[in-house]
C-alpha positions in Angstrom: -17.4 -67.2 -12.7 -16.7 -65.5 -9.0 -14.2 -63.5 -11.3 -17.2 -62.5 -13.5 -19.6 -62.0 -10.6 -17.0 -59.7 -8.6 -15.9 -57.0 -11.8 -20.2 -57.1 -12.3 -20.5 -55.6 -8.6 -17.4 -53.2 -8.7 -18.9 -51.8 -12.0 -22.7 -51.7 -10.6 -21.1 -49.9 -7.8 -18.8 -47.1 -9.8 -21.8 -46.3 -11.7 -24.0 -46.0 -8.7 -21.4 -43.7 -7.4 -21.4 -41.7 -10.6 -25.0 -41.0 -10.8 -24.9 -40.3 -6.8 -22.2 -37.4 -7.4 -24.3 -36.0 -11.0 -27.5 -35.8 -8.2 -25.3 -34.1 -5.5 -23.8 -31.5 -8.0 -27.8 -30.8 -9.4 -28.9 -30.4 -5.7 -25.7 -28.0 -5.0 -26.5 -26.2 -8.2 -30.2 -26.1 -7.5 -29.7 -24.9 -4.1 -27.2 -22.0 -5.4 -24.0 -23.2 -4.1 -22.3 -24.4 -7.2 -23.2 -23.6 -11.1 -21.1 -25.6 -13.5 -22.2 -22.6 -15.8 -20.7 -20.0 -14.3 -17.5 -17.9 -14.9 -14.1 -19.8 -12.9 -12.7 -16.5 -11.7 -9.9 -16.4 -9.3 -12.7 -15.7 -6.4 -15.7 -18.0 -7.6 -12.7 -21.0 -7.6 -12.2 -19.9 -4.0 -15.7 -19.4 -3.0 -16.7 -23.2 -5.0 -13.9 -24.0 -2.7 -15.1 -23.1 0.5 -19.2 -23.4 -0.3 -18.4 -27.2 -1.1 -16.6 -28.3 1.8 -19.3 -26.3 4.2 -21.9 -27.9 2.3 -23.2 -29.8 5.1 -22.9 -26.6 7.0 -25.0 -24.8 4.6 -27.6 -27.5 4.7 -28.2 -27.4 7.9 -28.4 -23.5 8.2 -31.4 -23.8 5.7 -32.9 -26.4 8.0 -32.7 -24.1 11.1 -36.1 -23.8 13.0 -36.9 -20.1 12.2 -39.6 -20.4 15.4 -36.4 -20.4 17.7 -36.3 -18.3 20.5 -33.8 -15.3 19.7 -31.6 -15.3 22.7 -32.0 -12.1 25.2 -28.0 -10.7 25.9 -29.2 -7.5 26.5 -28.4 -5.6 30.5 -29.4 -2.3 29.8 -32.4 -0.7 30.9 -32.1 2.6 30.0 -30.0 5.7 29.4 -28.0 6.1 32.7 -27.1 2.6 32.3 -26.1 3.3 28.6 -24.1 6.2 30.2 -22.0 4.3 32.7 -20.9 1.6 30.3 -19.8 3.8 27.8 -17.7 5.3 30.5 -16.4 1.9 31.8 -16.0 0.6 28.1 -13.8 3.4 27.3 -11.6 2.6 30.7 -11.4 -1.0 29.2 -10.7 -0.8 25.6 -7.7 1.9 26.2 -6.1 0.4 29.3 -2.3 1.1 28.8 -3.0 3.2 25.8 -1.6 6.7 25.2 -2.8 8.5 22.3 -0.5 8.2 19.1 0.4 11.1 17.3 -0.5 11.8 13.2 1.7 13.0 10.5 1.3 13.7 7.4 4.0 12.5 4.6 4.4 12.6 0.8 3.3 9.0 -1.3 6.1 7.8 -3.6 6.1 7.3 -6.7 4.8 3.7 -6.4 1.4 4.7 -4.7 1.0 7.7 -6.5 1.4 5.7 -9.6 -0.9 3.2 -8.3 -3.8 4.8 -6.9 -3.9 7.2 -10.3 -3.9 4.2 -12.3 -7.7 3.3 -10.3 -9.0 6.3 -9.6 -9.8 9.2 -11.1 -7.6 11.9 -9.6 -9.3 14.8 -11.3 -10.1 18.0 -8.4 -9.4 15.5 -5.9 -6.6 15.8 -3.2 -4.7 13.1 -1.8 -2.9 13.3 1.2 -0.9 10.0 3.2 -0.9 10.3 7.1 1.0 8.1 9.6 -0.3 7.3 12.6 2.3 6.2 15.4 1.1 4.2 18.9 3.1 2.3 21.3 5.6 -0.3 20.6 6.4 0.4 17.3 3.5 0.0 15.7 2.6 2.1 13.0 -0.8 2.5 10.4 -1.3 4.5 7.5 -4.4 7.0 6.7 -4.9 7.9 3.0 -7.1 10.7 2.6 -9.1 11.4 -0.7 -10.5 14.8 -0.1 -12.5 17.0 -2.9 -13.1 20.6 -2.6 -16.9 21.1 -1.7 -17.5 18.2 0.4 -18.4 18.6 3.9 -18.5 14.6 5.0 -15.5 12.4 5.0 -16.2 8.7 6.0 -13.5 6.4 7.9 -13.2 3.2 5.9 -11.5 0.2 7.6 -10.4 -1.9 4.3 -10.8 -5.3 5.1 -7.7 -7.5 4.9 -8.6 -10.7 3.4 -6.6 -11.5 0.1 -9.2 -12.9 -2.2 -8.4 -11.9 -5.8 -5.8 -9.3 -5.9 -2.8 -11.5 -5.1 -1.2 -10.6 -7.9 -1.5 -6.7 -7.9 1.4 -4.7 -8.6 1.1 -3.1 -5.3 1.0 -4.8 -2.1 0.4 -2.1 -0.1 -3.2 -0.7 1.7 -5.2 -1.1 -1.1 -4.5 -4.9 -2.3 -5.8 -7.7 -0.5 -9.3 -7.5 -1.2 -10.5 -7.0 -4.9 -13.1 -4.0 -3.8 -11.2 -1.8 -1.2 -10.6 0.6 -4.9 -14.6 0.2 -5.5 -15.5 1.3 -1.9 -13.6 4.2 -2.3 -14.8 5.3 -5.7 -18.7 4.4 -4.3 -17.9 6.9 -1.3 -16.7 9.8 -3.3 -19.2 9.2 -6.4 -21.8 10.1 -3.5 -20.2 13.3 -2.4 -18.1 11.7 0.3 -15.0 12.2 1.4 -12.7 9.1 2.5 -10.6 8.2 4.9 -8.9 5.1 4.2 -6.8 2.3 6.7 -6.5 -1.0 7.3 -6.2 -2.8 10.8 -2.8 -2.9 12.6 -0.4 -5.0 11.2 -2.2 -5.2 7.6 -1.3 -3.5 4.6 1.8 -1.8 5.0 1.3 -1.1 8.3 4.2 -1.7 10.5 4.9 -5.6 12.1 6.7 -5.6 14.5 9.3 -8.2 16.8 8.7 -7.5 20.2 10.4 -9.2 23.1 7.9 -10.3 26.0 8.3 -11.7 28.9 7.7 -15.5 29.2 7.2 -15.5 25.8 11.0 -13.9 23.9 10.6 -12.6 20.6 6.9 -12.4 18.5 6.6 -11.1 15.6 3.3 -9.2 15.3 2.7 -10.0 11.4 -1.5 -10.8 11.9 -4.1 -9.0 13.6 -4.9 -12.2 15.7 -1.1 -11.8 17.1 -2.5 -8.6 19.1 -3.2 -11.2 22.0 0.4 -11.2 23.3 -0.1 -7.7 24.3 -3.1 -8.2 26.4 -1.9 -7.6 30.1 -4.0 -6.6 33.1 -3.0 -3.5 32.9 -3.0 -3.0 29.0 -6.0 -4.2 26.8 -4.5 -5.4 23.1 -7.8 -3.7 21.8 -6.7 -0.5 22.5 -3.9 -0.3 19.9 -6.9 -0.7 17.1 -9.3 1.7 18.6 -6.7 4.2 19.6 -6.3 4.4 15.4 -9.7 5.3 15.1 -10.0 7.5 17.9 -7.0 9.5 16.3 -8.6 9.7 12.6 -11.2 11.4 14.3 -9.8 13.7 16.9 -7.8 15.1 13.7 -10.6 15.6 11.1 -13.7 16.3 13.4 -13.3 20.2 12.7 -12.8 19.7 9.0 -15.8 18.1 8.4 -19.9 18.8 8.9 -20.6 14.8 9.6 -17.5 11.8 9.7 -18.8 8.6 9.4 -17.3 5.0 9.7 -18.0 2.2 7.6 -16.3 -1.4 7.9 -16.9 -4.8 6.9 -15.5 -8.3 8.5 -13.2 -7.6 10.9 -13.5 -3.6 9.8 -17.4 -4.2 10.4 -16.2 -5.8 14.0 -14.1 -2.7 15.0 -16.9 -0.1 13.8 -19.3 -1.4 15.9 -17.2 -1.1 19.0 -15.4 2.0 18.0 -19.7 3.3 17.7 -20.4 2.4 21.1 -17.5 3.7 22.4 -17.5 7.2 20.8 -20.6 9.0 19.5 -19.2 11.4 17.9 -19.5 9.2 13.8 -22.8 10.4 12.6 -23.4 7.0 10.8 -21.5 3.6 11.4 -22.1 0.8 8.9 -20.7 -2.6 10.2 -21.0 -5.2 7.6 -20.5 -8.9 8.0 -18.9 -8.4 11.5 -19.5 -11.2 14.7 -21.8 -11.9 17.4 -22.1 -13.5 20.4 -20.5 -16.9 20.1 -24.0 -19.0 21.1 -25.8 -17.1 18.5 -22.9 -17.7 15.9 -22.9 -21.4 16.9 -26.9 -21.9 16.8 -26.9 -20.4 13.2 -24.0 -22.2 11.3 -22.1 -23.7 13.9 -19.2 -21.2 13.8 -17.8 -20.7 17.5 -14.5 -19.8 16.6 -12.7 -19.7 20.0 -9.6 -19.1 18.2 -10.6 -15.5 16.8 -9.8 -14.2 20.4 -10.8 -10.8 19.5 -14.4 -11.3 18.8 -14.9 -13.8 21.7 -12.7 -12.4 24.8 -14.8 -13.8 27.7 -13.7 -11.6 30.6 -14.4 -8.6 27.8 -18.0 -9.9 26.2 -19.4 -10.8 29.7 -19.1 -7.0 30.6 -20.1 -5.9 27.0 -22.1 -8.3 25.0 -22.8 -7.9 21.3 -26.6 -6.6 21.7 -25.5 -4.1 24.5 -22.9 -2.5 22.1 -25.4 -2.2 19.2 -27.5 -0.2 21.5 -24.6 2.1 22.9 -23.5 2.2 18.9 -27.2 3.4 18.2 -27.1 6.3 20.7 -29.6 8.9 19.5 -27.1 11.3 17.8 -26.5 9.2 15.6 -27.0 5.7 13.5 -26.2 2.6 13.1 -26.4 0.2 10.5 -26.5 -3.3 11.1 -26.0 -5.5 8.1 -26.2 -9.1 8.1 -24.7 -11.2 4.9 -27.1 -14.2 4.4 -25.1 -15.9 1.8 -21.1 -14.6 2.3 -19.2 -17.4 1.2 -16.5 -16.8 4.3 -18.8 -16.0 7.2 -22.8 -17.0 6.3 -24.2 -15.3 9.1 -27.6 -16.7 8.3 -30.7 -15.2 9.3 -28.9 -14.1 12.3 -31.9 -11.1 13.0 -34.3 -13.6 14.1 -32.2 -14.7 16.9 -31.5 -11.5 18.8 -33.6 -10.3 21.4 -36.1 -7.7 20.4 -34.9 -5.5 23.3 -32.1 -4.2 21.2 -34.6 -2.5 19.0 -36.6 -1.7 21.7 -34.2 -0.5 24.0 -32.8 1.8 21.4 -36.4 3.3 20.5 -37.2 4.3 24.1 -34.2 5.8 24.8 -33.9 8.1 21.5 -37.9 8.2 21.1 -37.7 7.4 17.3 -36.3 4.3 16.1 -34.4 4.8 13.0 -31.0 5.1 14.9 -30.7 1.3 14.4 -31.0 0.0 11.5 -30.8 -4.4 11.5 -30.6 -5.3 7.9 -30.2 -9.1 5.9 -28.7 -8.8 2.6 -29.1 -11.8 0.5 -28.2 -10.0 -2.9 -24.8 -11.1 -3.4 -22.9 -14.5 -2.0 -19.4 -12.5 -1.7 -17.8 -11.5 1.5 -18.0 -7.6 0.3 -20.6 -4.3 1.0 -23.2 -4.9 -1.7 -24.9 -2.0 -3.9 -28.1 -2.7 -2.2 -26.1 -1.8 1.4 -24.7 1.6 -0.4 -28.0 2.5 -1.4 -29.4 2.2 2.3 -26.2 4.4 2.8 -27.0 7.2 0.3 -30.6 7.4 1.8 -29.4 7.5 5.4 -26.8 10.5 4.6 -29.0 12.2 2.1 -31.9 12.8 4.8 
């Protein structure tokens, strides 16, 4: 009879648990997070992945108090003041930094091979550059250039490897399944492109270096750019210095150079736009903010990502200061926040920055579309959506 009694409750309790996880999966589904109906790619597996154990996450993100206060990081009060930090910020950034030098070499047969195989090759020239800096460390430039175009854009491929793991190339253009598309979108709008990846990325050099304290590192991730960081050498540098190069070299080539980045590449033009005004537009997509904002929305602090969160760095140069200094009034900049991406939900991150940014940038430039703030909610992958290239082609086609 006890027998009886106890197999009664272990069943009542398995099917209890049964219909509990049938209502969790229709809530998930209703809620947009997981559709047992939809296509298993390779990145949908990954993004089921990564949406189902942030669930909670997510939940609470839709629950945030929209009436919050957005916070107010914002110093600068007007141009002289935008002026001065430039000039500091470009002390900072390339401390211990000489500039590298670019040359230009032949592809071999396996990117040639490659790159033909994906794009369309017809009238358009392709050229590989090589940029050296300090230390050994070494980045590649490919340049897709057609004859009658008069803007070339910088485009920092993102490095995440998402679906194209098993590409036959693992070079510049793998890692990420749209780093091809971007290209093909940029020169499909009468574009020029100038495409790299961050140091140590790609097939961009990685390598051993022998420090003091510390012996040999090997520099084989971005994040490993922190063992360089001395007082009288900023690790930043070596990524900006890149930039800086690409456009010291094409800047008399071309009527307008833009720069356009997403992630980590959205990160990078941001800075790289308040630090040189020379980019007519800079699109950052998907890239950080200040660590309390990034907390409040999704509770994402990261202090491991030491790049994006430097303390004695940020408390000089917060994020709303260098979306003003990227928004200087020769040029703009384009703000784009992912409100779904799968790897970095930013949320509706707007709402929680201080109207001063805008307003700053308006009364310094007397018009206000310099900065553009946008929230794309279109797509749920960590990538630049057609709705953000569209904003693009209006922007360039004024």
């Amino acid at each position: 009879m006890k027998k009886s009694a106890t197999y009664l409750v272990i069943s009542i309790f398995f099917i209890g648990l049964i219909i509990t996880c049938i209502y969790f999966e229709k809530v998930l589904e209703k809620l947009g997070i997981f559709s047992k109906d939809e296509i298993i790619t390779e990145t949908n597996l990954t993004r089921h992945k990564v949406s189902l154990k942030n669930a909670q996450k997510v939940f609470k993100q839709m629950n945030l108090d929209l009436a919050i206060e957005p916070l107010d990081l914002v110093t600068i009060k007007n141009s002289s003041e935008i002026n001065l930090l430039r000039q500091n910020l470009y002390k900072d950034i390339f401390r211990g930094w000489n500039k590298p030098y670019l040359n230009k070499v032949s592809l071999n047969i396996e990117e040639q091979a490659y790159l033909s195989n994906l794009v369309d090759m017809t009238n358009i020239e392709l050229q590989k550059n090589i940029i050296h800096s300090q230390l050994g460390f070494t980045s590649e430039v490919f340049h897709f250039k057609k004859r009658g175009h008069q803007r070339v854009a910088i485009l920092i491929l993102p490095g995440h490897p998402i679906a194209s793991e098993n590409a036959d190339y693992k070079g510049t253009f793998s890692g990420h399944p749209y780093n091809i598309k971007y290209i093909k979108n940029l020169l499909n709008l009468g574009v020029d492109v100038l495409a790299t990846s961050m140091p140590t990325e790609g097939n961009n050099t990685k390598p051993v270096l022998t420090l003091r304290g510390h012996g040999n590192i090997s520099f084989s991730s971005l994040g490993d750019l922190v063992w360089l960081e001395t007082e009288k050498r900023s690790a930043m540098g070596l990524i900006f210095r890149q930039i800086e190069k690409i456009v010291d070299t094409y800047q008399n080539a071309y009527s307008c150079i833009d720069i356009i980045g997403i992630s980590r590449g959205g990160w990078a033009t941001q800075i790289f736009g308040a630090i040189d005004k020379r980019p007519c537009v800079k699109l950052s997509v998907s890239g950080w903010e200040s660590a309390s904002i990034m907390e409040r929305l999704n509770g994402i602090k990261s202090s491991g990502k030491w790049l994006y969160n430097k303390p004695e760095f940020y408390s000089k140069y917060s994020y709303q200061d260098l979306s003003i200094m990227a928004a200087n009034c020769e040029s703009t900049f384009i703000r784009v926040f992912l409100i779904k991406d799968y790897i970095m939900a930013h949320g509706p991150i707007s709402n929680l920055i201080s109207p001063k940014v805008k307003q700053s940038v308006e009364k310094n430039c007397q018009h206000s579309n310099n900065l553009m703030m946008l929230e794309d909610d279109t797509v749920e992958d960590h990538i630049i959506s057609d709705y953000v290239w569209n904003i693009y082609k209006k922007v360039i086609k004024k």
